[in-house]
MINU-676502 format. One record per residue (C-alpha): x, y, z. Coordinates in steps of 0.5 Angstrom, whole numbers, plus 2048, in hexadecimal, padded with zeros to 3 digits. Layout:
% residues N
+-----+-----+-----+
!   u !   v !   w !
+-----+-----+-----+
!   X !   Y !   Z !
...
+-----+-----+-----+
This chain:
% residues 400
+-----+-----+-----+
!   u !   v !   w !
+-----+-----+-----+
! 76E ! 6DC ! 719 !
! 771 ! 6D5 ! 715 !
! 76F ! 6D6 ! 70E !
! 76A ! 6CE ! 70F !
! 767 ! 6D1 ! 714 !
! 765 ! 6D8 ! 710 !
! 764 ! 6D3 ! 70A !
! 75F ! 6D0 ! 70E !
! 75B ! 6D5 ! 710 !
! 75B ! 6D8 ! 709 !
! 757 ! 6D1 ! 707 !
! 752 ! 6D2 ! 70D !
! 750 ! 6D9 ! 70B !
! 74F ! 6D6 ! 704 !
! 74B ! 6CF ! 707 !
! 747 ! 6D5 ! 70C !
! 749 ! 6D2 ! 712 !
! 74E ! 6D7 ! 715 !
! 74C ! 6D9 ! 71C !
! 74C ! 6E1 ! 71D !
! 753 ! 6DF ! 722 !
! 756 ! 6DD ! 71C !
! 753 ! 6E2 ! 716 !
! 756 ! 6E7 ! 71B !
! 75D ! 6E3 ! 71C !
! 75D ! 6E3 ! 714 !
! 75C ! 6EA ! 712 !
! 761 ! 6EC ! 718 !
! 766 ! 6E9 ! 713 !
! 765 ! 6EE ! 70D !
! 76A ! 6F2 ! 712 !
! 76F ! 6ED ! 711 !
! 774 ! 6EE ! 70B !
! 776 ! 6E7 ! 70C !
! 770 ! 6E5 ! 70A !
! 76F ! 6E9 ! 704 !
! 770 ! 6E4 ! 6FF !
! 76B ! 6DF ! 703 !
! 766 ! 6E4 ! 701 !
! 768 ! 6E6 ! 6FA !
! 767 ! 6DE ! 6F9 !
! 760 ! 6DE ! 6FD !
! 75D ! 6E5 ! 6F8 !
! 75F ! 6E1 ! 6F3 !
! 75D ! 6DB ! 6F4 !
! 756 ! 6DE ! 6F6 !
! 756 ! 6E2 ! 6F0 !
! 757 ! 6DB ! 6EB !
! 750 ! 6D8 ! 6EE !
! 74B ! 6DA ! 6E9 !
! 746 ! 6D9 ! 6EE !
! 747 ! 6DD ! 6F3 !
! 748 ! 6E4 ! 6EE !
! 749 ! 6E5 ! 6E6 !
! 750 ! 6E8 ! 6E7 !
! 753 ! 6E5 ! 6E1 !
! 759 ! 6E8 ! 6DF !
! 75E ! 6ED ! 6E2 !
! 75B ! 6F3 ! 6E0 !
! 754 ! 6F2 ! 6E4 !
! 758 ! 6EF ! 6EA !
! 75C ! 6F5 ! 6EA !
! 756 ! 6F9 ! 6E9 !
! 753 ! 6F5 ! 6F0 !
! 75A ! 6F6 ! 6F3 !
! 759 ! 6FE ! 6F3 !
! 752 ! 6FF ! 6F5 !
! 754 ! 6FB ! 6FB !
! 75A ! 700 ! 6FC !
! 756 ! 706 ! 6FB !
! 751 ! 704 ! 6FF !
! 755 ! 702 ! 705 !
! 759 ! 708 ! 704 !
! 753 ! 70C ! 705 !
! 751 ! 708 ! 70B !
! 757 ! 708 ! 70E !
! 75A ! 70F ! 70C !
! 760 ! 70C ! 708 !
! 762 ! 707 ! 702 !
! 762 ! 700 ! 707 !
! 763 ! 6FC ! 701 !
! 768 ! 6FD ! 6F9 !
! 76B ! 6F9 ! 6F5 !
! 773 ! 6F7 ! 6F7 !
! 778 ! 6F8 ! 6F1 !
! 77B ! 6F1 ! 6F0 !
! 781 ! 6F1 ! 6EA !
! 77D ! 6EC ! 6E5 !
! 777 ! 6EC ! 6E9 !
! 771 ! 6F0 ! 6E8 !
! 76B ! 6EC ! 6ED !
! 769 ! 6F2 ! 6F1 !
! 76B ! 6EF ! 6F8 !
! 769 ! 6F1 ! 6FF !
! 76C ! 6F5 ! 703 !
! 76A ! 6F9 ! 70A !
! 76B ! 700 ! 70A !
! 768 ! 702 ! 710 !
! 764 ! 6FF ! 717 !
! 75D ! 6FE ! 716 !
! 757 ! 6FA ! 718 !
! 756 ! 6F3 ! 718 !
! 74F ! 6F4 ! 715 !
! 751 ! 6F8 ! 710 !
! 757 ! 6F3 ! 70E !
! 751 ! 6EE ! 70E !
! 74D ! 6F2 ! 709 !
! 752 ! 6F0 ! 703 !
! 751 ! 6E8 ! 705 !
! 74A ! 6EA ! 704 !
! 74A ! 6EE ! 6FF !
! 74E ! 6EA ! 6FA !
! 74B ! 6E3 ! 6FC !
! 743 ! 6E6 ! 6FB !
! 745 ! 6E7 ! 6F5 !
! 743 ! 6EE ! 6F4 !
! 748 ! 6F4 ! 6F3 !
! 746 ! 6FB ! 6F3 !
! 748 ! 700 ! 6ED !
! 748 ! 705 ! 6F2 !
! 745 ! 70B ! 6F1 !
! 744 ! 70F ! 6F8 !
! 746 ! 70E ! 6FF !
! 748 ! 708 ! 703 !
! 742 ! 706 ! 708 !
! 742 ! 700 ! 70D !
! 73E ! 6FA ! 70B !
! 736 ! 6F9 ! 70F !
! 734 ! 6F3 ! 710 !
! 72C ! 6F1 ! 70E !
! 72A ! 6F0 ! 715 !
! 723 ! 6EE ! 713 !
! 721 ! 6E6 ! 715 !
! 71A ! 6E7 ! 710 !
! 71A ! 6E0 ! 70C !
! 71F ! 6E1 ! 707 !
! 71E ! 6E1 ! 6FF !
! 720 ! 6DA ! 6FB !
! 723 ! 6DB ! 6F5 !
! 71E ! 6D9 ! 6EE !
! 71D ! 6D2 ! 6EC !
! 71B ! 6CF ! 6E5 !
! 714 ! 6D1 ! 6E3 !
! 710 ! 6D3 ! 6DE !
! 70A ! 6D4 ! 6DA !
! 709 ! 6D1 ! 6D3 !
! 703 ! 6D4 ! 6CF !
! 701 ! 6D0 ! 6CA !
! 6FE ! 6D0 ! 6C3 !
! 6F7 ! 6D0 ! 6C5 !
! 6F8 ! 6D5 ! 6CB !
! 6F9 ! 6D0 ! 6D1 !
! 6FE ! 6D1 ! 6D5 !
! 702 ! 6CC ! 6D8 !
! 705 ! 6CD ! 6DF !
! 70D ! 6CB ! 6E0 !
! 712 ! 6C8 ! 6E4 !
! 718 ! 6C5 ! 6E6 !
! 714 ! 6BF ! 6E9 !
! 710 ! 6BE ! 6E4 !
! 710 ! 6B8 ! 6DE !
! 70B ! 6B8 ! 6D8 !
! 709 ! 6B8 ! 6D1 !
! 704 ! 6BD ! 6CE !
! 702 ! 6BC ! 6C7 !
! 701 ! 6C1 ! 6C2 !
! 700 ! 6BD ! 6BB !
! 706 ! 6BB ! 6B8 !
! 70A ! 6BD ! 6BD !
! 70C ! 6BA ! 6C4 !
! 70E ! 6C0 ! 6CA !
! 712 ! 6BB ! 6CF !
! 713 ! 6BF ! 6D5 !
! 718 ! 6BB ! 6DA !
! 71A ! 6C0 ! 6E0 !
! 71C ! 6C6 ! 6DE !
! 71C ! 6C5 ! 6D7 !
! 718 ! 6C5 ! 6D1 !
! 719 ! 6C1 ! 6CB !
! 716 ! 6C1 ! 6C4 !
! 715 ! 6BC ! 6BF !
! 711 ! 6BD ! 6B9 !
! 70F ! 6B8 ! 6B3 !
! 710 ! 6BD ! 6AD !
! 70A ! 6BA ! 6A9 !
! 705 ! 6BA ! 6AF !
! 708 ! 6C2 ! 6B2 !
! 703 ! 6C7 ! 6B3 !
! 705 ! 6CE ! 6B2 !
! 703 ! 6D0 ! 6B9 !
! 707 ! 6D3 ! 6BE !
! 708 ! 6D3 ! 6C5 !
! 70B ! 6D8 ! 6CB !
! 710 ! 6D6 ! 6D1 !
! 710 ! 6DC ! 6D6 !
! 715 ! 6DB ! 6DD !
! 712 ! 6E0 ! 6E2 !
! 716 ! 6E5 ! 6E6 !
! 71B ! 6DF ! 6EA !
! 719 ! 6DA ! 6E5 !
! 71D ! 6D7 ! 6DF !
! 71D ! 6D1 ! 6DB !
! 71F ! 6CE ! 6D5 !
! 71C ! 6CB ! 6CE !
! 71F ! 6C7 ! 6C8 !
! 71B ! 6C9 ! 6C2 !
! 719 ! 6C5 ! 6BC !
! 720 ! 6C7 ! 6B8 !
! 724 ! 6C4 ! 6BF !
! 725 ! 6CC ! 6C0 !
! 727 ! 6CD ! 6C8 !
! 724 ! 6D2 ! 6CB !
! 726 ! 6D4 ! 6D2 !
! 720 ! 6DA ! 6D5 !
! 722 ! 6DE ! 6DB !
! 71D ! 6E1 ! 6E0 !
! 717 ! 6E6 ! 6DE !
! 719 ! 6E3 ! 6D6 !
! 714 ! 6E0 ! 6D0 !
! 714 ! 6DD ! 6CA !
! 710 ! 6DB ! 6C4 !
! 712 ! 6D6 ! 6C0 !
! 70F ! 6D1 ! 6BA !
! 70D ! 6CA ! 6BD !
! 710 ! 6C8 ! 6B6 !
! 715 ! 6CC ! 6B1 !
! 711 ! 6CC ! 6AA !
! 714 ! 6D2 ! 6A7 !
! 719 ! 6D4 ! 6A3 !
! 71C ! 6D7 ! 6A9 !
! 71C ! 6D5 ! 6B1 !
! 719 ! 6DB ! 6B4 !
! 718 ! 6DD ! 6BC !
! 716 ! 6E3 ! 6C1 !
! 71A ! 6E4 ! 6C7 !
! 718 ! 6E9 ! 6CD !
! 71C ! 6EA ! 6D4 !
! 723 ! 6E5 ! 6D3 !
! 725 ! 6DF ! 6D0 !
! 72B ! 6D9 ! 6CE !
! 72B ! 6D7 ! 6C7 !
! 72E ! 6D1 ! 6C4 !
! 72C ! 6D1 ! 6BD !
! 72C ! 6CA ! 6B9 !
! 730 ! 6CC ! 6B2 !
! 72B ! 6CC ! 6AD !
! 72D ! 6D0 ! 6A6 !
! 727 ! 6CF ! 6A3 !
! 724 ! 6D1 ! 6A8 !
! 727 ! 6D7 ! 6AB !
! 725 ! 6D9 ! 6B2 !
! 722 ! 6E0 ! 6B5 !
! 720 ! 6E2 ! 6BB !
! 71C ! 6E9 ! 6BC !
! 71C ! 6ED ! 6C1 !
! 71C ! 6F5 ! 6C4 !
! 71B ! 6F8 ! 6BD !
! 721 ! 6F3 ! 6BA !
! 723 ! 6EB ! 6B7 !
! 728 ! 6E8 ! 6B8 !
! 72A ! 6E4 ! 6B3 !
! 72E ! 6DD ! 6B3 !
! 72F ! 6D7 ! 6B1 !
! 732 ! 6D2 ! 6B6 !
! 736 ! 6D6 ! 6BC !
! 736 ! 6D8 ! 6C3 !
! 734 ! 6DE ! 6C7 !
! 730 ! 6E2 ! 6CC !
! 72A ! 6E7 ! 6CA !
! 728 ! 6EB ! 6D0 !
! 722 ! 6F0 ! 6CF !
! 71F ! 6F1 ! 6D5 !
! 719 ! 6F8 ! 6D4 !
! 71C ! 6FB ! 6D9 !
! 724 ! 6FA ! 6D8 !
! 727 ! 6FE ! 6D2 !
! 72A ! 6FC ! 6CD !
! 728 ! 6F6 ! 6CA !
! 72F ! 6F1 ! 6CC !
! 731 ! 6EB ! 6C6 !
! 737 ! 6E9 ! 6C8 !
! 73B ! 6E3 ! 6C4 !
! 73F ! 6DD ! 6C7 !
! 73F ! 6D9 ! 6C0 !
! 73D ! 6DA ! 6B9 !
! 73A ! 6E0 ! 6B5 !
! 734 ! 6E4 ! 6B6 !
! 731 ! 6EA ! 6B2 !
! 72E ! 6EF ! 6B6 !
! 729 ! 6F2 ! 6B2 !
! 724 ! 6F9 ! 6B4 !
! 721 ! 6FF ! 6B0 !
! 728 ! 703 ! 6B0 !
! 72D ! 6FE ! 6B1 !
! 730 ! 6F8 ! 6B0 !
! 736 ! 6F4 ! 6B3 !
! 73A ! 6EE ! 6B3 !
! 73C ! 6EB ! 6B9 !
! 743 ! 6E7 ! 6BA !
! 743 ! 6E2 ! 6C0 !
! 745 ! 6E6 ! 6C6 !
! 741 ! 6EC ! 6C4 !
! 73B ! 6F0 ! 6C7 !
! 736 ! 6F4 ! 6C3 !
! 732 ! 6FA ! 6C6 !
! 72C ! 6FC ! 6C3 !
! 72A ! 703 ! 6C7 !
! 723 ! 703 ! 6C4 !
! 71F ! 700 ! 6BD !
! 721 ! 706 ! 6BA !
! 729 ! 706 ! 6BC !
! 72E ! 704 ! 6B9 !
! 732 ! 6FE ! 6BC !
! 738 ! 6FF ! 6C1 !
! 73E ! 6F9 ! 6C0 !
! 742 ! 6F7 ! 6C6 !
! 747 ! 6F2 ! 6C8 !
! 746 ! 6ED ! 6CF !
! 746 ! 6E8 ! 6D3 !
! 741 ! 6E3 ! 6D0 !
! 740 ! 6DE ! 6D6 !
! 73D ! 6E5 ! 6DB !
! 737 ! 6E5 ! 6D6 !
! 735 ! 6DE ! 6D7 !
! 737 ! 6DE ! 6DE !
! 730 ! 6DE ! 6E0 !
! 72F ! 6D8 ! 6DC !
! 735 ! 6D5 ! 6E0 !
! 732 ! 6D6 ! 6E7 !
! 736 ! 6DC ! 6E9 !
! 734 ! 6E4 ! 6E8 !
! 73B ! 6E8 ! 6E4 !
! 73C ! 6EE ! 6E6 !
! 742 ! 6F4 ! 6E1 !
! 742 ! 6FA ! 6E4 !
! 73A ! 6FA ! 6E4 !
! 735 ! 6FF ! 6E8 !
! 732 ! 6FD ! 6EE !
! 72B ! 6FF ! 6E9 !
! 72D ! 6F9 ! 6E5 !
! 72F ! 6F5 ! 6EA !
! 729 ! 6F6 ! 6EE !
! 725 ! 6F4 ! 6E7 !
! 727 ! 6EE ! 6E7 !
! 727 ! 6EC ! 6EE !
! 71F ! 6EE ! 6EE !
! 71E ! 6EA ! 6E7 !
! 722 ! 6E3 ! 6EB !
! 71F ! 6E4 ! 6F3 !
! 718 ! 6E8 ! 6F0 !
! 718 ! 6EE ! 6F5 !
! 718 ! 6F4 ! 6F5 !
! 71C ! 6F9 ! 6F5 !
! 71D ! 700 ! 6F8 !
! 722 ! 705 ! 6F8 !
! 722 ! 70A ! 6FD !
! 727 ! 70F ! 6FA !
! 726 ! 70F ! 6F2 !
! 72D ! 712 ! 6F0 !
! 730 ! 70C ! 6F4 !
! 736 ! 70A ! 6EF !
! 73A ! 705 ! 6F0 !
! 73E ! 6FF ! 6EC !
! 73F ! 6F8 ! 6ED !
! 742 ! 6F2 ! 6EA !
! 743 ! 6EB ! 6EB !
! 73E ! 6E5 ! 6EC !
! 739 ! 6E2 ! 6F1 !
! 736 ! 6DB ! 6F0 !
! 72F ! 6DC ! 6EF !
! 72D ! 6D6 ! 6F3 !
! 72E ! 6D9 ! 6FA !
! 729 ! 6DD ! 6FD !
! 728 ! 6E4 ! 6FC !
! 72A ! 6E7 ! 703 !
! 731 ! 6E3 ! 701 !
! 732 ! 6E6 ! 6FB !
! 730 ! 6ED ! 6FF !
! 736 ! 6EC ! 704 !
! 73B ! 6EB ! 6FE !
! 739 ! 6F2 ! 6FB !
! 739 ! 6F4 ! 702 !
! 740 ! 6F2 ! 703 !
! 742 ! 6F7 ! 6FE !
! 740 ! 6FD ! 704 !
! 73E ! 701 ! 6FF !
! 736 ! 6FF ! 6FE !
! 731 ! 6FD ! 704 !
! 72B ! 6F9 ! 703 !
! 724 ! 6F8 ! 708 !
! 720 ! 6F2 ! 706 !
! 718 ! 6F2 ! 709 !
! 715 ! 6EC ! 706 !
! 716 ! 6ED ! 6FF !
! 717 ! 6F3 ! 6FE !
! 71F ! 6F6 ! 6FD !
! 721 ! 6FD ! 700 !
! 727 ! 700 ! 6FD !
! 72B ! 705 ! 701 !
! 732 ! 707 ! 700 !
+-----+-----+-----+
């Protein structure tokens, strides 16, 4: 095969327009040595688009590389896949050890375009297509509840526009958004709710400018106008904030057993009931985290870890930008457990999930849009071969 032609079929597997024929024909060119470096520049090249995996540097490419060479090993019975030592060059290149099926070649494409890789942590098994034609499950919208002061609740979305008036200040709402606009001499010392239920999010801009991104099954309380000395709000579940710089009037959100203190910055706080720890995680500025037993400060680039009220905090470095994936339209998965990646496709789809074996352990890492419909972020898990999935309705059945 001329290397225009192989081209070629590299841009329609990534386009999703190459036939069964033609897939066949590309994987059977992994035999070949002379198109070694034709694949070398393929993986890269999908290892460098950041919407199809959260593979950022060599170490995770590397990472991703053996899991495929461990599981194809295990599929096959010997290493189909290892890095060729190349004096000055250290890009692991592909290269073809032993005869093997054209299905399982395909699994690498899969794999690596689905944007999941599996941190393996058990054997090898085929993938299982979800086989069920039931409707399937669209992804969450932009919708919300507002309680206001007097207990009133206001029902949100992204198809709405108006103006509810409390006092002095004026709640804009204009799509998917909310915004704040309070006249100081004429603000009321009330306070109102915005909750997202499960498969829902939205967002506000407070009185002060402050932004705030809230993800599913999420909450907060705030001032409809910051009097005080300080600028005050309670979050529960998940959220984005961008806080308006104020040192007169320094910032704090409360939050599981502990605050977080800024002046103007922004980060990710995640607090869901049912996940453990507390999360904060830093992309710009400085914020204090604050409990009974402890308290930190926080560099861009790191994450605080709060265990429980009573616990003192845990610090580590990140990537940033996965904590606020969600906010960008993708889920961001590192080396997380299936229970974790379970929680928050359940929170986004608002289904059920149920786990037929509970000592399922397994780790994945990656992105998936969130703007697909579940049964297709389904299939890219799937496509890992070492978790399958039932779906009836909207119920979820894990199986291993």
């Amino acid at each position: 095969m001329q290397r225009a032609e192989l081209d070629k079929l590299f841009d329609q597997y990534l386009a999703e327009t190459i036939s069964a024929a033609d897939l066949q024909r590309l994987c059977e060119t992994l035999e070949k040595p002379e198109h070694a470096a034709a694949w070398e520049a393929f993986i890269e090249q999908l290892c460098n688009r950041e919407n199809l995996h959260g593979l950022t540097n060599a170490d995770d490419v590397e990472s991703a590389l053996a899991a495929i060479k461990q599981q194809m090993a295990e599929l096959d019975g010997a290493a189909v896949l290892a890095p060729v030592a190349d004096s000055g060059h250290t890009t692991p290149r592909i290269l073809f050890l032993r005869r093997w099926g054209w299905a399982a070649a395909a699994s690498i494409l899969l794999l690596l375009a689905a944007g999941i890789y599996y941190w393996p942590r058990g054997p090898f098994k085929q993938p299982a297509a979800i086989v069920q034609k039931t409707a399937d499950v669209a992804p969450g919208a932009n919708r919300a509840i507002l309680t206001l002061a007097d207990g009133s609740r206001v029902t949100l979305d992204s198809t709405s526009n108006q103006v509810i008036r409390q006092g002095g200040t004026a709640v804009r709402q204009q799509g998917d958004s909310l915004q704040y606009e309070a006249k100081e001499k004429e603000a009321l010392i009330a306070y109102n709710t915005l909750a997202t239920p499960r498969g829902s999010q939205f967002r506000v801009t407070l009185s002060d400018g402050t932004k705030v991104w809230l993800n599913a099954a999420s909450s907060l309380q705030f001032p409809v106008a910051f009097t005080g000395a300080e600028r005050i709000v309670k979050l529960s579940g998940e959220a984005y904030f961008e806080i308006a710089g104020n040192p007169q009037q320094p910032f704090k959100v409360v939050v599981n057993g502990m605050e977080v203190q800024v002046l103007g910055t922004r980060f990710n706080i995640s607090a869901y009931q049912d996940e453990t720890p507390v999360k904060t995680t830093l992309l710009q500025g400085a914020v204090k985290l604050v409990s009974a037993a402890s308290q930190v400060l926080l560099q861009p680039g790191e994450q605080g870890l709060l265990p429980s009220p009573l616990a003192a905090f845990r610090v580590r470095t990140v990537n940033p930008e996965d904590a606020v994936a969600w906010k960008n339209g993708y889920f961001a998965f590192d080396n997380a457990g299936i229970q974790e990646v379970m929680q928050q496709i359940a929170r986004w789809y608002d289904v059920e999930v149920v786990f037929t074996d509970n000592s399922i352990k397994r780790n994945f890492g990656g992105t998936v849009s969130r703007y697909n419909d579940v049964t297709a972020v389904l299939k890219r898990l799937e496509m890992t071969g070492v978790i399958h999935f039932k779906k009836e309705g909207r119920k979820i059945i894990v199986m291993p």
